[in-house]
N, C-alpha and C positions, 0 to 999 in steps of 0.2 A: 504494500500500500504506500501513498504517495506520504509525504513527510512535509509540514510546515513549519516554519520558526521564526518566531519576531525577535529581534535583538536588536537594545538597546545600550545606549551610553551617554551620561548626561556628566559635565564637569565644568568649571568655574578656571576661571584665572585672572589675574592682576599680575601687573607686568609694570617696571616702572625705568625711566631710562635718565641720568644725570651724565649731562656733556660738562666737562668747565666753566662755569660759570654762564651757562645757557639754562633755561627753563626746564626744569621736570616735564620728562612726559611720561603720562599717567594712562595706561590700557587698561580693562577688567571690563570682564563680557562672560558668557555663560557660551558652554559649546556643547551640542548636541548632537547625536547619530541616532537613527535609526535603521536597522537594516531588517529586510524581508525574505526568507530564502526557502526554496523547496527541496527537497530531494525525490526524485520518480527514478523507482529500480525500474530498469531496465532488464538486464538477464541476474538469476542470482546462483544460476549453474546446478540447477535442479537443487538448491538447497533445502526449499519449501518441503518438496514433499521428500526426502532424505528424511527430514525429522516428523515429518509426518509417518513415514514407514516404523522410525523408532518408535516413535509414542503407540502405534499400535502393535511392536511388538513386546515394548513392556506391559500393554495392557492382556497380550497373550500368557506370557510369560506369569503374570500375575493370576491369571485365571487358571492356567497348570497348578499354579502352584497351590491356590484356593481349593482346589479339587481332590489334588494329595491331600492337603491337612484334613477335609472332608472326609478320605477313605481313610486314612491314618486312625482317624478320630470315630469311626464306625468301626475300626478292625478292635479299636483299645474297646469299645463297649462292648461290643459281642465275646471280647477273651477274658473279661470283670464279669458279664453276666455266667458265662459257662463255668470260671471259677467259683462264682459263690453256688450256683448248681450243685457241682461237683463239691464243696465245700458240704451245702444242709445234706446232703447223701450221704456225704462221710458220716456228718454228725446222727444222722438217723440211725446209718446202723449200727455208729458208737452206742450209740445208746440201748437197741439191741442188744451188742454184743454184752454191756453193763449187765442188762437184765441177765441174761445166760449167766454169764458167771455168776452172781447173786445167786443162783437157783445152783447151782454148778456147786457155791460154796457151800449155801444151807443145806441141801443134800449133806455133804461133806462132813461136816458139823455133825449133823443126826447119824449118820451111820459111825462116826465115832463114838457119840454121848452113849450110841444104844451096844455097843462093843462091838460092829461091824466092819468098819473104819479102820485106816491106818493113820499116824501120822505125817507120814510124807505125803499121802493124798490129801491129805486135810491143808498141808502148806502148800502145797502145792494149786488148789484149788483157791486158798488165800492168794498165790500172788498173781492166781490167773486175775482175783476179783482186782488187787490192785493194777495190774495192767490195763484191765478194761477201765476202770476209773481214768487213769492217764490217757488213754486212748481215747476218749470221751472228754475230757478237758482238752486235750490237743486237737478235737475236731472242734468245740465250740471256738474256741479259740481260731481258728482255722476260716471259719464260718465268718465270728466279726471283723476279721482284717478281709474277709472276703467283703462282704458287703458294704464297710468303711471304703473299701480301693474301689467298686462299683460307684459309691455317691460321687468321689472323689474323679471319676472320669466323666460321670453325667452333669455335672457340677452344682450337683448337691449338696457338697460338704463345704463352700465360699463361705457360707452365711457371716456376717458380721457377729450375730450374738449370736450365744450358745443355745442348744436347747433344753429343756428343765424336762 
């Protein structure tokens, strides 16, 4: 597009001239410019659209890139949903397996009290019971970093205040 510009200059001066014993002479006037000027491109060596091309290729580039973080960001949710999945399963049939031993122990127990029993079954059915206890805390446990890292990808877990 074509270019216009006005420019200006405004200045003052006093001027004073002493010959030997001849009269002062005394000048002071004000001096002014003003000037008017265009610029019209003529060729600009395909500049124009040169950065035309760029700006649509950053706008490509930008929408690649939008796209990844989109699949990136569906792949993180669908891999936080299958864990915490795979996470309450654990925990169901820790808890299961809890019950079994419980049943596994008390058996255990009675067939001693009643003189059926051994003691090495009876310990032994004790540490099945605490295995499953731990194997049951390690599922829950399991469970809430599962569904903590789910809130945390769907962006659930931002909030400013806590929740009570």
């Amino acid at each position: 597009m074509p270019k216009v510009g006005i420019f200006g200059t405004l200045s003052s001066y006093e001027t004073g001239v002493t010959a030997g014993g001849l009269p002062t002479i005394d000048n002071n006037g004000l001096n002014g410019n003003i000037m008017i000027g265009a610029t019209i491109p003529l060729y600009d060596a395909g500049m124009r659209d040169a950065n035309l091309k760029q700006a649509e290729s950053r706008v490509e580039a930008a929408k690649r890139n939008f796209e990844q973080l989109k699949d990136t960001a569906a792949r993180e949710i669908v891999v936080a949903s299958n864990a915490l999945t795979t996470a309450l399963q654990a925990n169901a049939s820790s808890v299961k397996l809890r019950q079994a031993a419980y049943k596994t122990y008390d058996s255990a127990l009675e067939a001693y009290q009643n003189g059926v029993g051994t003691v090495p079954a009876l310990a032994t059915a004790q540490t099945g019971l605490l295995e499953a206890r731990l194997a049951e805390s390690d599922a829950r446990e399991a469970a809430f970093t599962a569904a903590a890292n789910l809130a945390f990808v769907l962006g659930t877990s931002t909030a400013a205040t806590v929740p009570r």
